[in-house]
Structure formats: C-alpha cells, structure tokens
C-alpha positions in Angstrom: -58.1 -73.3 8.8 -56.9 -70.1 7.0 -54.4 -68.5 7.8 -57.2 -65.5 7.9 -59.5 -67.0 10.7 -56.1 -66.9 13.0 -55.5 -63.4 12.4 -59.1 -62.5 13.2 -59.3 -64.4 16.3 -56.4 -62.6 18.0 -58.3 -59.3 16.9 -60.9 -61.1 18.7 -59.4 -62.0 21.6 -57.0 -58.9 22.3 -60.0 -56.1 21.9 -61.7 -58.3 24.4 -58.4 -58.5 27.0 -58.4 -62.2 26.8 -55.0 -63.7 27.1 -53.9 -66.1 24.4 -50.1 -67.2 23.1 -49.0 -67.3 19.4 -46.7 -69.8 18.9 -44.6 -69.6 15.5 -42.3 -71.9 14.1 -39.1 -69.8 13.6 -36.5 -71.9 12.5 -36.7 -76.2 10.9 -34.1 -78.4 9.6 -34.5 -81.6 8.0 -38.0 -83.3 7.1 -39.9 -81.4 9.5 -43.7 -81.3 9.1 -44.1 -77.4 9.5 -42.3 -74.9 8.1 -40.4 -71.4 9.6 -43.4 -69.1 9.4 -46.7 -71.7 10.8 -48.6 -70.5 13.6 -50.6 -71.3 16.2 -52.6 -69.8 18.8 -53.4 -70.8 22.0 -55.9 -69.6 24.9 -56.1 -69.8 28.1 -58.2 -72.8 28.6 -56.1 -74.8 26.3 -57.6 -74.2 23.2 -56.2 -73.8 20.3 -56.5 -72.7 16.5 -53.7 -73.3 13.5 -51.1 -75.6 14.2 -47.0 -76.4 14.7 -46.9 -79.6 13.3 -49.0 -82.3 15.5 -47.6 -85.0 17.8 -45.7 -84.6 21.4 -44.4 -81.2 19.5 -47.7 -79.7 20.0 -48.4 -80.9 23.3 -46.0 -79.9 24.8 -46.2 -76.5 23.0 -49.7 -75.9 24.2 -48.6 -77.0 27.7 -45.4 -74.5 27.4 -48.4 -71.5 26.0 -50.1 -72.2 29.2 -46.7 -71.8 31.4 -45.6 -68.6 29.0 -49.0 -67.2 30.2 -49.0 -67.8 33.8 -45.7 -66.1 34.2 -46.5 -63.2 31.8 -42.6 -64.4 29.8 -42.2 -65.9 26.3 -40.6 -69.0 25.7 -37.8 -70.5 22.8 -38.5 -74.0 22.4 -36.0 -76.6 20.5 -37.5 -79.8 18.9 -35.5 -82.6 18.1 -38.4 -85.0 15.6 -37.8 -88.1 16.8 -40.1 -90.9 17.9 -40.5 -89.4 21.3 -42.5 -86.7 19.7 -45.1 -88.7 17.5 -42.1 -88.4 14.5 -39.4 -90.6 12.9 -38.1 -88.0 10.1 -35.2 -87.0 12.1 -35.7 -83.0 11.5 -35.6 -80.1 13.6 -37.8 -77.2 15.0 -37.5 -74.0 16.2 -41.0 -72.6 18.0 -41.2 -69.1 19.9 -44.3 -68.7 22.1 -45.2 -65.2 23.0 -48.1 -64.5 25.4 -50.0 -61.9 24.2 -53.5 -60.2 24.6 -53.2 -59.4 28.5 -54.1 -55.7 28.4 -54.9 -54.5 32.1 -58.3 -53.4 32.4 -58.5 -50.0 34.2 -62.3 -49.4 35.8 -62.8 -45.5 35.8 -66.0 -44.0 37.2 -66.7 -40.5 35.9 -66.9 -39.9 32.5 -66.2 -35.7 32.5 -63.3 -34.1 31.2 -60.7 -36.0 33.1 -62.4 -38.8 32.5 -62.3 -38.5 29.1 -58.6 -37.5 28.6 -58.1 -40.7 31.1 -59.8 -42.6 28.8 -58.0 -41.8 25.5 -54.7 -41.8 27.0 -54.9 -45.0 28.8 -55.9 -46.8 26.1 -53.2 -45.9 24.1 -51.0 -46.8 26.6 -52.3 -50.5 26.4 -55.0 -50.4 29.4 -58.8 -52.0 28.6 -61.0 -49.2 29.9 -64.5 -49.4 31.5 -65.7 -46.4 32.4 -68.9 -46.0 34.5 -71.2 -42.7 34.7 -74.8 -42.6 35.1 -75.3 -39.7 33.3 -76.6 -40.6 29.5 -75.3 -37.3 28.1 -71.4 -38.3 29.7 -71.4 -42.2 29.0 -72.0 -42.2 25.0 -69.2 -43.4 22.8 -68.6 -40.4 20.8 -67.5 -38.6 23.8 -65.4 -42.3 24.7 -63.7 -43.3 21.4 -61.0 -45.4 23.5 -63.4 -47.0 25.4 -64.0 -50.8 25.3 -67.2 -50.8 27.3 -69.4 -48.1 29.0 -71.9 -48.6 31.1 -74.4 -46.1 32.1 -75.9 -46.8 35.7 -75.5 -45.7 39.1 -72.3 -47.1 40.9 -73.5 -49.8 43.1 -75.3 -50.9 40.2 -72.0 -51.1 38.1 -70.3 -53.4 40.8 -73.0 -55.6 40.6 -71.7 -56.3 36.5 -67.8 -56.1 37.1 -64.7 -58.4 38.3 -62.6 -56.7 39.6 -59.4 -59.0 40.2 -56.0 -57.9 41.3 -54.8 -57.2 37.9 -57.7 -54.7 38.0 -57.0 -50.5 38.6 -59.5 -48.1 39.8 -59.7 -44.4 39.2 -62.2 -42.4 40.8 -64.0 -39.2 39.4 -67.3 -38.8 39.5 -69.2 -35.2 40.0 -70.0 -36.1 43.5 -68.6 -36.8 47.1 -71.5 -39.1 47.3 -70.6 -41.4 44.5 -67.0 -40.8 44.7 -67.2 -42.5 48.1 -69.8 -45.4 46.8 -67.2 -46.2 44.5 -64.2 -46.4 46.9 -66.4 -48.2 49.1 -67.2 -51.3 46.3 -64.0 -50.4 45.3 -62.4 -52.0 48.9 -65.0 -55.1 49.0 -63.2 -56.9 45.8 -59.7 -57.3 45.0 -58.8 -54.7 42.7 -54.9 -54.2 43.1 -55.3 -50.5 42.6 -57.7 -47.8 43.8 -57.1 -44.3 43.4 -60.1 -41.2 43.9 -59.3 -37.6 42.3 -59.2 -34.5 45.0 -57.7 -32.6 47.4 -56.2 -33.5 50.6 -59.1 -32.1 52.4 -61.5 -34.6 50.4 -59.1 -37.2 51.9 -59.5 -36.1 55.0 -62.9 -36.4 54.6 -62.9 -40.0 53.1 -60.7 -41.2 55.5 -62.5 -40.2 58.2 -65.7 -41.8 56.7 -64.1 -44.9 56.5 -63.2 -45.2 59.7 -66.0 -44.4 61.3 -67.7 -47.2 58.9 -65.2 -49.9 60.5 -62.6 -49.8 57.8 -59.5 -51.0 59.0 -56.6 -49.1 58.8 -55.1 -51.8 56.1 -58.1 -51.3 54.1 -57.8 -47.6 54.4 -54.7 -47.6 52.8 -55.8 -49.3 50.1 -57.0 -45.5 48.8 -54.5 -43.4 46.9 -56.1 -39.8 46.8 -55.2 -37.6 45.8 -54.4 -40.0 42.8 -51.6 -39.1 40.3 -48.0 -38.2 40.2 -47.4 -34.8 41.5 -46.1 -32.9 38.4 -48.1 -29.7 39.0 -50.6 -31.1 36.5 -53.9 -28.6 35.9 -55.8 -28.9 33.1 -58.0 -32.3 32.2 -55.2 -33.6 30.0 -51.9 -32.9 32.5 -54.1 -34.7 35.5 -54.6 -37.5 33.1 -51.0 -37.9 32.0 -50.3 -37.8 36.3 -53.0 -40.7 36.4 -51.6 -43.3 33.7 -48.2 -42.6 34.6 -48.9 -43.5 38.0 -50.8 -46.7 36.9 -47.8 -47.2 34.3 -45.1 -47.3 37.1 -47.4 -49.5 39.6 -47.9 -52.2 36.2 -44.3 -52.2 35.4 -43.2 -52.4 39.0 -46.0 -55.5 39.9 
C-alpha cells in the first residue's frame, strides 16, 4: 500500500461523512519496526488501511481508533516492544490516534435563496448538506456548489431515502405552508436531534396548532424551533443564514 491509496481514501471517506481515525506514529526509540511519520487508518467497522508496525501494537491501536471514535476524543498511546506485543527488539513507540471524518450532516428542505446561502455557509463550517426541493430549476448543483447530495422529489418522498439519526439537524424552508409542515411532520417520526422551520411567530402559531390537533404531544411539539435562528435582526438571505448555522454551531458544540 502507497502511501497515496491512504491519502485518497480519507478524501474518500470524509466527502462521504464516514468516520474513520488516522493513527500516526509520532515518536520511536530503539529497534522499532515503524518509524515517526507511518500511518494508518482505521474505520468504523474495524477496518483498516497502512499500518503502525503489526503485533499486539496494532491491535490494540485499532481497538483504541474504535474507542477515540465512540467518544468523539483522540488518544496518545505509549508502546513499550516487548514480547507482550508480538516483539522482542526492546524499542519504543509513540502513536497519536485522531478521529476524524465525522462531519454532521444538516438535512435542509428548500432550496431558494436561504437555502442556498444555508448551503454554502454550512458547508464551510464543516456540516454535510442534503438539501431537498422538488422543484428541478432549485435542486441543480450549479445553484448548490456546497452541496454533497441533492435530491429532487417531493418531501415524503425524500424521507423515504434519508436516516435521519440524532447526530442529524433539520432546517425547514420550503415555498409552501403545505410542505413546510410535511417536513416537520417526517421531521418528528425519526430521531433527528435538531428541527428547526423558517417563519414568523404567527406561522408558529399555525404549526403548533396543527400539531396538536394531529395528536402531537406536547414533548414532540417542542421538538420544533421556529422561528429558527439566532435573533440578530438578520434580513437578507445571507444574514438569516449566518442566524441558522450559528444556531446549529452553538447546539453541536454544546451536545
């Protein structure tokens, strides 16, 4: 394996939003049998490509990848070669394991001119963007440069193509009441850990209402944040998008 194939699987894997961990040997002494500078990646099924030097080193490396993932941290690990790790040469290792690859993926339905300013800024700010419209003249990636996927169908019929976990944001804007609300509605049946619909307080009023008369509870109901955004007076497309991913910014770093 080149050093080249590594490199072009983390491409792979971070425009995708799969996590993975690179672990890198940062620091050896002695005989060891990799040197400051080798690699290694690891995914999150255990996989892995390149390598750290072989043995109980690398097992318990990959097993360490697989903690440093789970809790989101990286990890320093010290290696002492002796038997007890497959070696007898007496060196030393240094290996750092970083998770990486775990960009958030933010579902937004509407692809207008919020949408779009949404889009681009949300992506630079490290978030995996879906974005959902049914119109073909709004969901074309020339109008979506920052988008990772687009998907041009109705909303129900988006749902039906998405998981939506608790890692997962939603932001609501379509051109309609109709499919704003379709949206919020799929919206509460998975577990998306953020769901937030553009509009004014009276559209609230009206969602709210439709949702309880629908049989939403009331802890469902608050599920919604509408109108979403940080109130900073923001007016045109790109100040409502800078309210949105801030919001989504301070929820992330707060989770």
């Amino acid at each position: 394996m080149t050093d080249l194939e590594l490199y072009q699987e983390v491409v792979r894997l971070t425009r995708c939003g799969e996590p993975y961990a690179l672990a890198t040997v940062v620091a050896n002494g002695g005989s060891s049998p990799r040197k400051a500078g080798a690699k290694m990646l690891i995914r999150r099924d255990g996989s892995s490509l390149g390598s750290v030097g072989g043995g109980g080193v690398e097992k318990e490396t990959i097993d360490s990848a697989l903690q440093a993932l789970a809790a989101r941290e990286p990890r320093l690990l010290e290696f002492s070669l002796t038997e007890e790790h497959g070696f007898a040469c007496g060196g030393s290792m240094t290996v750092f394991v970083e998770p990486c690859g775990q960009r958030p993926l933010l579902v937004l339905f509407g692809a207008g001119h919020v949408g779009r300013a949404i889009t681009r800024l949300a992506g630079d700010c490290g978030f995996r963007v879906v974005v959902v419209d049914e119109r073909r003249d709004c969901a074309v990636q020339e109008l979506l440069p920052a988008a990772d996927r687009i998907l041009c169908c109705t909303v129900p019929a988006a749902f039906e193509q998405l998981e939506l976990d608790r890692e997962t944001s939603v932001v609501i804007a379509t051109p309609a009441h109709v499919s704003d609300f379709d949206a919020v509605r799929g919206s509460l049946a998975t577990d998306a850990g953020f769901i937030g619909i553009l509009g004014s307080r009276r559209k609230r009023e009206a969602l709210m209402l439709t949702l309880t008369r629908e049989g939403f509870d009331s802890d469902q109901r608050s599920r919604v944040i509408t109108p979403v955004g940080l109130d900073i007076g923001a007016r045109t497309p790109e100040e409502i998008a800078v309210s949105i991913v801030a919001q989504l910014i301070s929820v992330k770093r707060k989770a």
